[in-house]
C-alpha positions as CSV (number, residue, x, y, z in Angstrom):
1,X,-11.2,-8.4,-32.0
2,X,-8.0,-8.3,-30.2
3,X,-5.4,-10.8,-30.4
4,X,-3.3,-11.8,-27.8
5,X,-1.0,-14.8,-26.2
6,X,1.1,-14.7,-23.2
7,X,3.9,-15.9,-24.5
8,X,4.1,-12.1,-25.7
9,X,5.7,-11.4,-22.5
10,X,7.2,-15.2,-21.3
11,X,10.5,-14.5,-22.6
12,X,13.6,-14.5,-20.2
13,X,15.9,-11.6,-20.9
14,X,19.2,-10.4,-19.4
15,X,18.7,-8.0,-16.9
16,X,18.0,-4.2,-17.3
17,X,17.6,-5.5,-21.2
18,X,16.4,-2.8,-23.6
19,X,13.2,-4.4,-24.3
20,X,10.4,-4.0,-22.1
21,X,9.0,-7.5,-22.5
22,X,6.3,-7.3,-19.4
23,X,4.3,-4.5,-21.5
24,X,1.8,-6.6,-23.3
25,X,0.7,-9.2,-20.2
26,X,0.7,-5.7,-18.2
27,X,-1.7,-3.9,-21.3
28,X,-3.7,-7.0,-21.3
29,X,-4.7,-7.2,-17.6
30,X,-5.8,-3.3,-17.9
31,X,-7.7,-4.0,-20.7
32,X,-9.7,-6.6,-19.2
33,X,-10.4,-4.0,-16.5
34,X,-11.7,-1.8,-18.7
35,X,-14.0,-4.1,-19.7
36,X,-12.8,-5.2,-23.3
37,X,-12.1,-8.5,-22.3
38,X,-14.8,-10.3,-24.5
39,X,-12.9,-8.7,-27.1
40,X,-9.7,-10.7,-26.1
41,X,-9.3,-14.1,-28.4
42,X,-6.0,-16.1,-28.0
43,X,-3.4,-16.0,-30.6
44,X,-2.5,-19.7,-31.9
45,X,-2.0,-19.7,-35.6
46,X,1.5,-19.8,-36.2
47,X,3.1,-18.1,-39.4
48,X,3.6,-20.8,-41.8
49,X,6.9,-20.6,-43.5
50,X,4.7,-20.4,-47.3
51,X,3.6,-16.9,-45.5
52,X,7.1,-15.4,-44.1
53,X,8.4,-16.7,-47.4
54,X,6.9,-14.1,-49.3
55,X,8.8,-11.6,-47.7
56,X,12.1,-13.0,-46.3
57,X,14.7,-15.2,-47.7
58,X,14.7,-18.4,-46.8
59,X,18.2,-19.4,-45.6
60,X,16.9,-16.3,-43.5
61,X,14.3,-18.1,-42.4
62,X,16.2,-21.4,-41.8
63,X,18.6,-20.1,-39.7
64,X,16.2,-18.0,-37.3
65,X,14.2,-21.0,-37.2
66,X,16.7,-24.2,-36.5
67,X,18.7,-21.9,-34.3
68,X,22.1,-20.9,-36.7
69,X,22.7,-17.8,-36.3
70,X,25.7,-16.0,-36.5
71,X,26.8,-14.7,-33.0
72,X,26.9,-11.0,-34.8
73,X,23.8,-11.8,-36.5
74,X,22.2,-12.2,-32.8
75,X,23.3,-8.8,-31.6
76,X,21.9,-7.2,-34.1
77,X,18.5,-8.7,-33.8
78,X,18.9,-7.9,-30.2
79,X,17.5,-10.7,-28.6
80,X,19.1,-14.0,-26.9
81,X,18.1,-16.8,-29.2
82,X,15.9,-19.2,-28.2
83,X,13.4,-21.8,-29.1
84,X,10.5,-20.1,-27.0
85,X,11.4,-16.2,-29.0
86,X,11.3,-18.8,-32.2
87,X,7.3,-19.9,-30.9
88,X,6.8,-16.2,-29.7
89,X,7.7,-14.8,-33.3
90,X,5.7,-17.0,-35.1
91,X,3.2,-16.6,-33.1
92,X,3.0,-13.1,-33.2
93,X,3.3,-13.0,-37.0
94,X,0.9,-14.8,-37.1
95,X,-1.5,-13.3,-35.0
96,X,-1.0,-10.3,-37.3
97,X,-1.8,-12.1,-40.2
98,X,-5.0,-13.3,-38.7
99,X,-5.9,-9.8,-37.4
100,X,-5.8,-8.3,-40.9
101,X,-8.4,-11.0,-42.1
102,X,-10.6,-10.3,-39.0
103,X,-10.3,-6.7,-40.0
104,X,-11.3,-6.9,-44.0
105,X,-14.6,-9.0,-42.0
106,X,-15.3,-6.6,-38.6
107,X,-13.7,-3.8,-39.5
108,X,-11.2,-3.3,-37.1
109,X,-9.0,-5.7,-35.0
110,X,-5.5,-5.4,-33.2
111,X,-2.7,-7.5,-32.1
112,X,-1.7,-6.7,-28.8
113,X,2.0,-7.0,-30.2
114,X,4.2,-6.9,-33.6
115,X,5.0,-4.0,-35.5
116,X,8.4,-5.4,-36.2
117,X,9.1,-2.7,-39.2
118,X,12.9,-3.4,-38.9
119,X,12.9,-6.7,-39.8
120,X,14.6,-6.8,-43.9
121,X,14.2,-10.4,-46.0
122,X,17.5,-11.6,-45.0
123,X,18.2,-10.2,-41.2
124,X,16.8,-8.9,-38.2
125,X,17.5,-5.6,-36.7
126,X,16.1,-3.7,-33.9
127,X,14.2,-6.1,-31.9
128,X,12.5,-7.1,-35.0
129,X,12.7,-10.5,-36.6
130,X,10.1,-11.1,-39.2
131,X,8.1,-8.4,-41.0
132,X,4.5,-8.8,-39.6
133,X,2.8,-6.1,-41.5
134,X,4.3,-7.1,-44.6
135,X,3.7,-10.7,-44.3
136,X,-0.1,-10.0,-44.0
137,X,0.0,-7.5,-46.4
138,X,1.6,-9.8,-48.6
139,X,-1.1,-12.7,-47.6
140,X,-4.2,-10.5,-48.3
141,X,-3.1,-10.0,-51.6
142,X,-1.6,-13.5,-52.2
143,X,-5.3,-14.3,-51.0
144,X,-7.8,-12.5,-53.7
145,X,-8.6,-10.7,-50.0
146,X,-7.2,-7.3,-51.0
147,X,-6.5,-5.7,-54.0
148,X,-4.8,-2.3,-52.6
149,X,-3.1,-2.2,-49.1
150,X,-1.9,0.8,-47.2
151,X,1.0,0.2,-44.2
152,X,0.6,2.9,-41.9
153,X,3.3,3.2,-39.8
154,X,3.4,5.6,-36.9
155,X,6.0,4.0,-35.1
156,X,8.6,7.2,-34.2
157,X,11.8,5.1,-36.1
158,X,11.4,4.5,-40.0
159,X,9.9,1.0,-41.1
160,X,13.1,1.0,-42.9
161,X,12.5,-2.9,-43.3
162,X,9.1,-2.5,-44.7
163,X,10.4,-0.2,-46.9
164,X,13.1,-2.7,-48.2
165,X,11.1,-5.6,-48.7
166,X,7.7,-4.0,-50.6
167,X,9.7,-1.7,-52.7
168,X,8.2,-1.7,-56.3
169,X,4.8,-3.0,-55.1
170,X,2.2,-1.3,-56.3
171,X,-0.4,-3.1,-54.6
172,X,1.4,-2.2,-51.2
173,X,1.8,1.4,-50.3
174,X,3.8,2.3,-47.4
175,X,3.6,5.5,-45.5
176,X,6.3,6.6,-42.5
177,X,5.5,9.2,-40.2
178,X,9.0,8.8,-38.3
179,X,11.5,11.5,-36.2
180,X,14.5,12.5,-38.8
181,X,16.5,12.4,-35.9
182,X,16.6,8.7,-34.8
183,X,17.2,4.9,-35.2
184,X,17.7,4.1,-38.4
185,X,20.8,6.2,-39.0
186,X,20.7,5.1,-42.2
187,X,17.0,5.7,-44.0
188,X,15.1,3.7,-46.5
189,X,12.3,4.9,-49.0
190,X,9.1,4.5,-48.4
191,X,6.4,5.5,-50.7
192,X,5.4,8.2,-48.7
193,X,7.6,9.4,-45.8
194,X,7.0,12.4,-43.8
195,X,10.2,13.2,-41.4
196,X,9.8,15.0,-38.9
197,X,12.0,17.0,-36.6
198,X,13.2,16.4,-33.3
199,X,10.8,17.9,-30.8
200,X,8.1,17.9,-33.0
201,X,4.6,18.9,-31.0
202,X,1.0,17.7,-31.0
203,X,-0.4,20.1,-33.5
204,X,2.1,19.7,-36.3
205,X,2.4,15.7,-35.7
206,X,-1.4,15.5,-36.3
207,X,-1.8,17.9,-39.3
208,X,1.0,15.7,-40.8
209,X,-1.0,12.6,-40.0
210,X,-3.9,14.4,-41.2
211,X,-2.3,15.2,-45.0
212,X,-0.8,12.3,-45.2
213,X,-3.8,9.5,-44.6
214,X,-6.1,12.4,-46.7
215,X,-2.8,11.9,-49.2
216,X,-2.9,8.3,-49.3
217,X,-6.4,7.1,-49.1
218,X,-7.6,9.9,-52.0
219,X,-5.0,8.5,-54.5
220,X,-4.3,4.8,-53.5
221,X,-7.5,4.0,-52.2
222,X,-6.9,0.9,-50.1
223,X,-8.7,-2.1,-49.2
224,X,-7.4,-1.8,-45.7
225,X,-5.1,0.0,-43.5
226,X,-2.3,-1.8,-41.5
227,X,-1.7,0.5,-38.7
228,X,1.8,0.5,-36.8
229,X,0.8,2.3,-33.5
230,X,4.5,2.6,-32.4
231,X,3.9,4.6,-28.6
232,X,7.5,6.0,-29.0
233,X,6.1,9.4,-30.2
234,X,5.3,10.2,-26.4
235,X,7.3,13.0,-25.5
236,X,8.8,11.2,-22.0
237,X,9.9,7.8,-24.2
238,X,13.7,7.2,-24.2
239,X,14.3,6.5,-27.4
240,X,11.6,8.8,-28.9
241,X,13.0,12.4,-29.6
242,X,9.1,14.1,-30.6
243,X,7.4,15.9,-28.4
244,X,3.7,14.6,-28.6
245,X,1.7,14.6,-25.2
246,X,-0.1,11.7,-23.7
247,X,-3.3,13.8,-25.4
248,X,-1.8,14.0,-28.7
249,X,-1.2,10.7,-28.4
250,X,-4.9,9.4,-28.2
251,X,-5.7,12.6,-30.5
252,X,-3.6,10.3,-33.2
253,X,-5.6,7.2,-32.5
254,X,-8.9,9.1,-32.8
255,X,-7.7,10.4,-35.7
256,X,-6.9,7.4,-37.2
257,X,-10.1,5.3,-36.0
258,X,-12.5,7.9,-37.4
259,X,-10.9,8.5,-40.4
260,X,-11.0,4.8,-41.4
261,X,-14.6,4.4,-40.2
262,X,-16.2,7.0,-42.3
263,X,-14.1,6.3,-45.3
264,X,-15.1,2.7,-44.8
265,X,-11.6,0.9,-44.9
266,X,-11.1,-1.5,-42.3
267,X,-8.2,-0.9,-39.6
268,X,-6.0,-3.3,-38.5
269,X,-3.4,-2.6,-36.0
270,X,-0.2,-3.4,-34.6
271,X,1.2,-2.4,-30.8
272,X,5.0,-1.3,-32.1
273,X,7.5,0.2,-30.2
274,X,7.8,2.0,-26.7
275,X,10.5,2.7,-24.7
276,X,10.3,3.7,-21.2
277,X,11.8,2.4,-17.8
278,X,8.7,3.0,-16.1
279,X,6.6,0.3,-17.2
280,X,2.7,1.8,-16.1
281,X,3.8,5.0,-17.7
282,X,4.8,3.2,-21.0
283,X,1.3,1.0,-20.7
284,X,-0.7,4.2,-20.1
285,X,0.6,5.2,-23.5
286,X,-0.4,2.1,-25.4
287,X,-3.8,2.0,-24.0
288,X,-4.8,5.5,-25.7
289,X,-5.6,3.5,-28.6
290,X,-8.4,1.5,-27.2
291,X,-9.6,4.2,-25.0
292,X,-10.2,6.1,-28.2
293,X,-11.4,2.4,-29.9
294,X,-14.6,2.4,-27.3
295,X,-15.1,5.9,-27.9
296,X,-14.8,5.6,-31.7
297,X,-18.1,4.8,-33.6
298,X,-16.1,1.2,-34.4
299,X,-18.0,-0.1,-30.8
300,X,-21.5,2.0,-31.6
């Protein structure tokens, strides 16, 4: 099941902003043409404030919410404020949440957005605001739904927020496959991160990817796997720095999809980041993740 709502991409921004905002109405269009529409259910449960509450602060909360940020604290989230990004984030969030429960029942589902990984308990950063994949890791557990649960994150920049907030869970294991070389400057500790080098190639990025879910799964043994599939890695994205091919792209997602299927954890996943001017480029790099879904023995 894939969850999606236009308000994803119904958010006025300043011109030539960083944020390619018309990705996920563009992604969704293709992927009715490719026939997964049936697959498509709208997003409409927003995150309750009991649920971001478990992972960010609540003045935090408050302020994003009611509209009182600091002007510097708006920069750095890097977004205009606005009541409609307040209805988008929650509704994202909690289209997350709701994909991870689908998951633990189908065994895989996707939100055709989030993946905010930079989002800490008491700030935003980096386009993100609240900490999706936290938040419904946190609401699994919180829920007798999962007892062990692994946050994959493939995006190319550290979920340095992630990081932050589930630091000394056991019951939440967080893996970074990230370029060394990039956004944040300043790095967090995952439980597992594997840095990479810039201009990093397909075969080393997916015998890393390789060792480390093998690493993770054999000793933590998860209940689920929240997947970040950040399409930054692609070696034409602007703010990427690897070297991966549009192949070793959907090589990863393959990867990924059979890996979970025959070890029988369900997969939830997450759009994260890409960055790229040219927006049917950037799209063309998301979408090798359900190309490789109808392919994966997940639709047989």
């Amino acid at each position: 099941m894939l969850f999606y709502n236009p308000i994803y991409s119904d958010l006025v921004l300043p011109q030539r902003h960083r944020f390619p905002i018309l990705k996920y109405a563009t992604l969704k269009a293709q992927l009715d043409d490719m026939g997964l529409s049936q697959y498509i259910v709208q997003a409409n449960q927003k995150a309750s404030f009991e649920q971001l509450n478990r992972c960010h602060d609540t003045e935090y909360i408050d302020t994003f919410c009611q509209g009182t940020m600091h002007p510097q604290d708006i920069k750095r989230m890097g977004f205009p404020w606005s009541t409609k990004l307040v209805d988008r984030t929650l509704l994202s969030v909690g289209a997350s949440i709701e994909a991870a429960h689908t998951a633990l029942k189908l065994g895989f589902a996707a939100n055709l957005s989030g993946g905010y990984h930079h989002a800490y308990a008491n700030k935003a950063t980096g386009f993100c605001i609240f900490n999706d994949l936290a938040i419904a890791a946190c609401d699994l557990i919180a829920k007798g739904k999962a007892d062990t649960v692994l946050i994959l994150d493939c995006d190319v920049h550290q979920g340095d927020g992630t990081a932050a907030i589930l630091k000394g869970r056991p019951d939440i294991v967080t893996c970074s496959l990230h370029c060394e070389q990039n956004f944040p400057r300043l790095k967090e500790q995952s439980d597992y991160d594997f840095a990479l080098p810039k201009g990093t190639q397909d075969t080393v990025y997916l015998d890393t990817l390789e060792q480390a879910l093998t690493l993770c799964t054999r000793l933590h043994r998860p209940d689920i796997i929240l997947y970040n599939a950040g399409a930054d890695i692609f070696s034409q994205d602007e703010l990427g720095h690897l070297a991966v091919t549009l192949e070793g792209v959907r090589h990863r997602e393959a990867l990924i999809l059979s890996h979970c299927y025959h070890h029988g954890i369900p997969l939830m996943t997450a759009l994260g980041g890409g960055y790229q001017r040219d927006l049917a480029q950037l799209v063309t790099v998301h979408k090798q993740l359900f190309q490789a879904f109808i392919l994966s023995d997940f639709m047989q």
